[in-house]
C-alpha positions in Angstrom: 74.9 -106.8 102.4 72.3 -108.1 104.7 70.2 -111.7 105.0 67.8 -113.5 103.1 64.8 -111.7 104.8 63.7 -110.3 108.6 59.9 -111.0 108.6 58.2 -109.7 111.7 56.4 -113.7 111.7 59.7 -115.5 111.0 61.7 -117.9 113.5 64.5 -114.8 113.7 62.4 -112.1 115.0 61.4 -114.3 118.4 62.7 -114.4 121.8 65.4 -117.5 120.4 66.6 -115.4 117.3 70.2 -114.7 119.1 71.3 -118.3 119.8 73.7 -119.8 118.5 72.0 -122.8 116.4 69.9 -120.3 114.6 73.5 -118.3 113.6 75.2 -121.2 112.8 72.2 -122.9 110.7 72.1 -119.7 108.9 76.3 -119.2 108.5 76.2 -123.1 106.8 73.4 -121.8 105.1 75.0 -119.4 103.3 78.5 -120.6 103.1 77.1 -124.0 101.3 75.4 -121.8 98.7 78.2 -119.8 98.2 80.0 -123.1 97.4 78.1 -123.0 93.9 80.3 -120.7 92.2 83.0 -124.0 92.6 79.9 -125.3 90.1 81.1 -123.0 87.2 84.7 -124.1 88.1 83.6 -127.4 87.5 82.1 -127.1 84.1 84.8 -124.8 82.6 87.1 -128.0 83.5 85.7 -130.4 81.9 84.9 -128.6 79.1 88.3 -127.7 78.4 89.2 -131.6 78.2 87.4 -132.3 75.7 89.6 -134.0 73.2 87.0 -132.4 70.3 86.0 -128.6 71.0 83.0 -127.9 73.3 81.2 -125.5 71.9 79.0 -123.3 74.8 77.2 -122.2 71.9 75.5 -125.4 70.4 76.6 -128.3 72.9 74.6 -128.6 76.2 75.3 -128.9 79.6 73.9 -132.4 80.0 76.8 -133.1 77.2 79.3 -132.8 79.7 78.6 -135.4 81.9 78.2 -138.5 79.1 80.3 -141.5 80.3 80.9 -142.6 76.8 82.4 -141.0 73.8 81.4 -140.7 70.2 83.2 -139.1 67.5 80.9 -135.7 67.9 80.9 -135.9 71.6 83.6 -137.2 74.3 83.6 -135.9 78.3 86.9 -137.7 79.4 86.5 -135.7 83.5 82.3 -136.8 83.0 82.8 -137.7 87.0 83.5 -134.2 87.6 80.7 -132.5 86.2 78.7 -135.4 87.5 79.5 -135.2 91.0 79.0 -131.2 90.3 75.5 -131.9 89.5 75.0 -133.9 92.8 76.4 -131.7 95.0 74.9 -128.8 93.2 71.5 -130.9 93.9 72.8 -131.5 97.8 73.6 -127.4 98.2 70.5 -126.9 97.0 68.1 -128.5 99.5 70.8 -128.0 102.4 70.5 -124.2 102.2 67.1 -124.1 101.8 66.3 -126.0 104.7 69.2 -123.7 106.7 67.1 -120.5 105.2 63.9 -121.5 105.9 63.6 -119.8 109.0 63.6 -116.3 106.6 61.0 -117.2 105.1 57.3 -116.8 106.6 56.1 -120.1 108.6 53.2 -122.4 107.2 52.5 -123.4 103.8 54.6 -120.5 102.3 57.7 -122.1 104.2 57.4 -125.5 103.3 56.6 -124.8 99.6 59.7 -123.1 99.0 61.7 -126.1 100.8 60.0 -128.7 99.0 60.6 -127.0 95.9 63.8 -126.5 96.6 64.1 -130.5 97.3 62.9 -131.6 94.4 65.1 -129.1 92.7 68.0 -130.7 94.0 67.5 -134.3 93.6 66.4 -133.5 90.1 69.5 -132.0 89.7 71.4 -134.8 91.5 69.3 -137.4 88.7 71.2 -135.3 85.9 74.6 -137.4 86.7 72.3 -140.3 88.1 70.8 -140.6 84.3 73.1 -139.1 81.5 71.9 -138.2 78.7 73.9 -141.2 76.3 72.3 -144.0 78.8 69.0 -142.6 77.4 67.4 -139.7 76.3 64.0 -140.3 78.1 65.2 -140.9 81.2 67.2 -138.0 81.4 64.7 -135.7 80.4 62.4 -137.4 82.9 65.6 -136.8 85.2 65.7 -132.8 84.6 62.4 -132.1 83.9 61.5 -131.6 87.7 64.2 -128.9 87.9 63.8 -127.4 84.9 60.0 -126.8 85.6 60.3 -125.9 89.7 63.3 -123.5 89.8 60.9 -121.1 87.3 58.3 -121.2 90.2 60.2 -121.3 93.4 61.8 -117.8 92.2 58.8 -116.5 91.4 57.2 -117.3 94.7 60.3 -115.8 96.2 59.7 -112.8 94.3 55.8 -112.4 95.3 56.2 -113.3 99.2 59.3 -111.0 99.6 58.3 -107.9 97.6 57.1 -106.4 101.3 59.8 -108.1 103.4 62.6 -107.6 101.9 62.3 -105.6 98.1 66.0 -106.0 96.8 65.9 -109.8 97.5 62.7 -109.6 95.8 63.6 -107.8 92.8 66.9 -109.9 92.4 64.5 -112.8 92.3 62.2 -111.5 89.5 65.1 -110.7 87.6 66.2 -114.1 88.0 62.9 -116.0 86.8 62.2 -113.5 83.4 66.2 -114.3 82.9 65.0 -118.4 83.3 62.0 -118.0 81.7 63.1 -116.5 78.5 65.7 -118.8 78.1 63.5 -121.6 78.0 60.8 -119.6 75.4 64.5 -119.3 73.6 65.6 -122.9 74.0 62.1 -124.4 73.0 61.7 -122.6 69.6 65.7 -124.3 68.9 67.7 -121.2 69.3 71.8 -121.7 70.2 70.9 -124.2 72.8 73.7 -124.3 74.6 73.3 -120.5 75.2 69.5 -120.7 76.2 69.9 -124.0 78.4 72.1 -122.3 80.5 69.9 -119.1 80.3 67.3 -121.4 81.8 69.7 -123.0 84.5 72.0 -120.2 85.4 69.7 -117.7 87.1 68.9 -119.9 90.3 72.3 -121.4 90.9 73.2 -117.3 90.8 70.4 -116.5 93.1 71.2 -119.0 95.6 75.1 -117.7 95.2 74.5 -114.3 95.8 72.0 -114.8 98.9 74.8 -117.2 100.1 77.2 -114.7 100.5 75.3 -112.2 101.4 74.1 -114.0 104.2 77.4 -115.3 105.0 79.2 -112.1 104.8 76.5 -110.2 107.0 76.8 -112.8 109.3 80.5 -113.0 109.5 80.2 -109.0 110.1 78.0 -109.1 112.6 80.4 -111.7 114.5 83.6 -109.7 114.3 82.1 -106.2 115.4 81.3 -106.4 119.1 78.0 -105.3 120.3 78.4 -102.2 122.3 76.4 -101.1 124.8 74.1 -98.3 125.3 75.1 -94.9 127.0 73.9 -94.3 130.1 72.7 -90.5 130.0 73.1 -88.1 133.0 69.4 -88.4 133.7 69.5 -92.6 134.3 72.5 -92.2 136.1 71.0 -90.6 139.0 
């Protein structure tokens, strides 16, 4: 497994790569988004104590967190999945800004980490605003998210293709996946299955670049760095 990306322009390749704030940026980096697979923990939990049963198939995810139940619809562990979605939200913009050293400096940088932010606190608004306090304001709440995650993974998937290909193709994948949910969710088809076709593929991504990064990193600290043979011919 190896990191997000080694561009010949980005903060690892100079003369600071090898200290130790840029490693241990980079290891909380990728542990915190490997800390999102907890998130499917999360909603698998409070789905199952549901006094009614949740259907993945027609219910939503936003149905989860309601603080209020209804004879059709009742999330007795709502503060769960709530404070899932805000520290979903939080993981979000705290890896990014940990990774953004991987990706190429300027305008290409900060795009992806102010993406990224408003990603997350969009994302955070989903248990801020749920859905049975109004309908409006939640969709005002998600709509951030639901639009930027499409377009941060595509950008991923442009600016890497030369870097770093598999992290580039891995993205791609992940925004068709998004993308077709939400053609899927908008003409009304088994919304609960194309919602979280539209939400599911960047959680994923940052998951798998998470441990990735984290496991490459933890590699690279337990195998010492040896040093290079002298030959006969520097010897004397």
């Amino acid at each position: 497994m190896t990191p997000l990306i080694h561009p010949a322009d980005s903060a690892t390749s100079r003369s600071d790569a090898p200290g130790r704030p840029h490693l241990l940026r980079h290891a909380a980096a990728g542990l915190a988004w490997t800390l999102i697979f907890a998130y499917l923990l999360a909603e698998l939990v409070t789905a199952t104590a549901w006094p009614t049963a949740y259907s993945f198939r027609h219910d939503t995810i936003s149905d989860l967190g309601v603080t209020t139940c209804t004879p059709n619809m009742c999330s007795p562990l709502h503060v769960v999945m709530n404070a899932a979605f805000v520290a979903l939200g939080l993981i979000t913009i705290v890896g990014a800004i940990g990774f953004r050293d991987y990706i190429p400096h300027g305008r290409r940088q900060w795009s992806i980490v102010a993406l990224a932010v408003i990603i997350g606190l969009s994302t955070a608004a989903t248990a801020v605003f749920p859905s049975n306090d109004g309908a409006v304001v939640h969709f005002l709440a998600v709509l951030p998210a639901f639009v930027s995650r499409h377009i941060v993974l595509i950008l991923l998937a442009v600016w890497l293709w030369k870097q770093r290909r598999l992290v580039a193709v891995w993205s791609a994948l992940c925004a068709a996946t998004g993308i077709t949910g939400a053609v899927l969710l908008a003409i009304g088809l088994q919304v609960g299955i194309t919602e979280r076709l539209v939400f599911y593929p960047l959680p994923a991504w940052m998951a798998v670049i998470g441990a990735a990064s984290a496991l490459t990193l933890l590699r690279a600290a337990l195998i010492p760095v040896r040093a290079p043979r002298l030959s006969r011919r520097n010897v004397r």
